[in-house]
N, C-alpha and C positions, 0 to 999 in steps of 0.2 A: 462614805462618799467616794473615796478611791475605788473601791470595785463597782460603784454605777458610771465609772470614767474607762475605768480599762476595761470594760464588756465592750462599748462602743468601738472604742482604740479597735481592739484586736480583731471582729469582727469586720471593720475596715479595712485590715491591712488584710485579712485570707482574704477578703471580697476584691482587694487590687490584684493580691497575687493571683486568682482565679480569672479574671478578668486578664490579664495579662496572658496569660496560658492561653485561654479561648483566642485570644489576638493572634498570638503569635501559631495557630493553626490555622485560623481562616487567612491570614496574609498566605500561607505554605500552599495553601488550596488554591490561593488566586495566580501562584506563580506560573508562568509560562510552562509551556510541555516542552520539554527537552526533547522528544522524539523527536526526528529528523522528518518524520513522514506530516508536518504540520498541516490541519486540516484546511488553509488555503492552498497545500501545493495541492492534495487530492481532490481539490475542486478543480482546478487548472488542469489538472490529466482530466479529472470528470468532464469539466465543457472541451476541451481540445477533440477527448473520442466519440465526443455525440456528434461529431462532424461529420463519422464516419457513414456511408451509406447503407444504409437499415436492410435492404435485401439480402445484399450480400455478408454485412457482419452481424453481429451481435455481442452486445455488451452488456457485464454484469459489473452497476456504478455501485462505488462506496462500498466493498464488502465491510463488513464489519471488523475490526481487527480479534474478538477472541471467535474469528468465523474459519478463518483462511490464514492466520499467522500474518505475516506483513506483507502481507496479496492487500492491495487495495482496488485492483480492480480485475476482469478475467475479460479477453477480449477470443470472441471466436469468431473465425469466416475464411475467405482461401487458403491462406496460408497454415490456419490450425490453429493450435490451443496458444495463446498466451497470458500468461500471469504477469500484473504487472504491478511492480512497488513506486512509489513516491518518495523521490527525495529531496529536498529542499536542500541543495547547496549547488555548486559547480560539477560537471563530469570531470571525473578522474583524468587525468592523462595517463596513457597505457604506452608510451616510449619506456620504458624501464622503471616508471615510476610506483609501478605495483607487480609485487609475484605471487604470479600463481599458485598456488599452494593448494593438497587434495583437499583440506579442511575449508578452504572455499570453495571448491566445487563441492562439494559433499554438503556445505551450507548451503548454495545454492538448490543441490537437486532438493534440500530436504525445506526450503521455504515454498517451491512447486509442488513438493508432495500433496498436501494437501489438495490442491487444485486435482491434480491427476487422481490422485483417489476416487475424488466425484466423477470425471468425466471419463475411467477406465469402467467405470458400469456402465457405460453404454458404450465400448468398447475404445475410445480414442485415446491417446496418451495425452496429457501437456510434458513437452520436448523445450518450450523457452521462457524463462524468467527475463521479463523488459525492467531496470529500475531506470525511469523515467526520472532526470534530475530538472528540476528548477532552481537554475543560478543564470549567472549570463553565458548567453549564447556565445559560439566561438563559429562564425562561418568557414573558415579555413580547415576546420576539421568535418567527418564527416558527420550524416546525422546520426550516426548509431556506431560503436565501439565491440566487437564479438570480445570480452574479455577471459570468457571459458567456454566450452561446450556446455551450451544452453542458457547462458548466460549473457545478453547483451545492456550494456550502458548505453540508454538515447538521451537525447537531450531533448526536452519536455515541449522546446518549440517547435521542433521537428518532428513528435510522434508518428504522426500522419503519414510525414512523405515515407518516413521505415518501414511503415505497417503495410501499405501500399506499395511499396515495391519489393516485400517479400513475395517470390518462388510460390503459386500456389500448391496446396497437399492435392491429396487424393478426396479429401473431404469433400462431400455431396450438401445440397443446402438443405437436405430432412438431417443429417446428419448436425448441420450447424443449430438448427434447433434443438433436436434432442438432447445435446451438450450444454445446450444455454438452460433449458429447461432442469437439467441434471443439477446443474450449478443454483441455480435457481431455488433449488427443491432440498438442495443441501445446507446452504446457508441459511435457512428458516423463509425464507419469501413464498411467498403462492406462486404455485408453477401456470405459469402462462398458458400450459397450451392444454393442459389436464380441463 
């Protein structure tokens, strides 16, 4: 009579402990993403650069992250190639609150690598990594921060005005397609213009 009592018992307690185990994974699954680049900020740069005017730029929305490394978006048009990351917190202060160091320009060029890769086969470089921060806005600074060679901090409410008042390149508008299409073609998407 005891062993038709403790079959039950024991089978019990592996089926709590199992149960317990599957719990304590699907809670781990449901926890927030730690990445800084949260996919409400990359919709906020997303709606902010579709403001921009279609002739003259073009934009490649939401790369994929294992597409482009932490590129979440590529913006081409007068000014040229930019790569641009998402960050969800406040821009940095750059009064002495950050140094320069070659390990962050070298991180830098090499999160734009990527990007440049695709669009140096049709001959153009990307030259500026933008990370676009969503925190609160600081009017008294400006809207974009040059923190290294090639490297600028905007602040995500201002993308616009920065992008628009960059120095246009030499870049021609057959050229700004073929870049987008480059990009386009690279990241797995159907090329537009093929």
């Amino acid at each position: 009579m005891r062993v038709s009592v403790l079959i039950p018992l024991v089978l019990g307690i592996v089926a709590l402990v199992a149960f317990w185990f599957w719990y304590r994974r699907a809670i781990a699954r449901m926890s927030p993403d730690t990445d800084d680049r949260a996919p409400a900020a990359v919709r906020l740069t997303s709606e902010r650069l579709s403001s921009l005017s279609s002739p003259g730029w073009r934009v490649v929305h939401e790369v994929p992250t294992d597409r482009l490394g932490g590129v979440d978006h590529v913006v081409i048009g007068p000014p040229g190639v930019i790569a641009i990351e998402t960050v969800l917190s406040d821009r940095p202060a750059v009064d002495g609150g950050r140094t320069l160091t070659p390990e962050a320009t070298m991180a830098a060029a090499t999160a734009r690598g990527a990007v440049d890769d695709l669009t140096r086969s049709v001959g153009i470089d990307c030259r500026t990594l933008a990370k676009a921060f969503w925190g609160t806005p600081d009017a008294e600074r400006p809207a974009a921060d040059e923190v290294a060679p090639g490297v600028v901090d905007v602040e995500g409410q201002r993308l616009i005005d920065w992008l628009e008042s960059l120095p246009p390149s030499t870049m021609h508008s057959s050229q700004v397609d073929l870049v987008w299409s480059a990009v386009l073609r690279g990241i797995g998407r159907p090329d537009p213009l093929g």
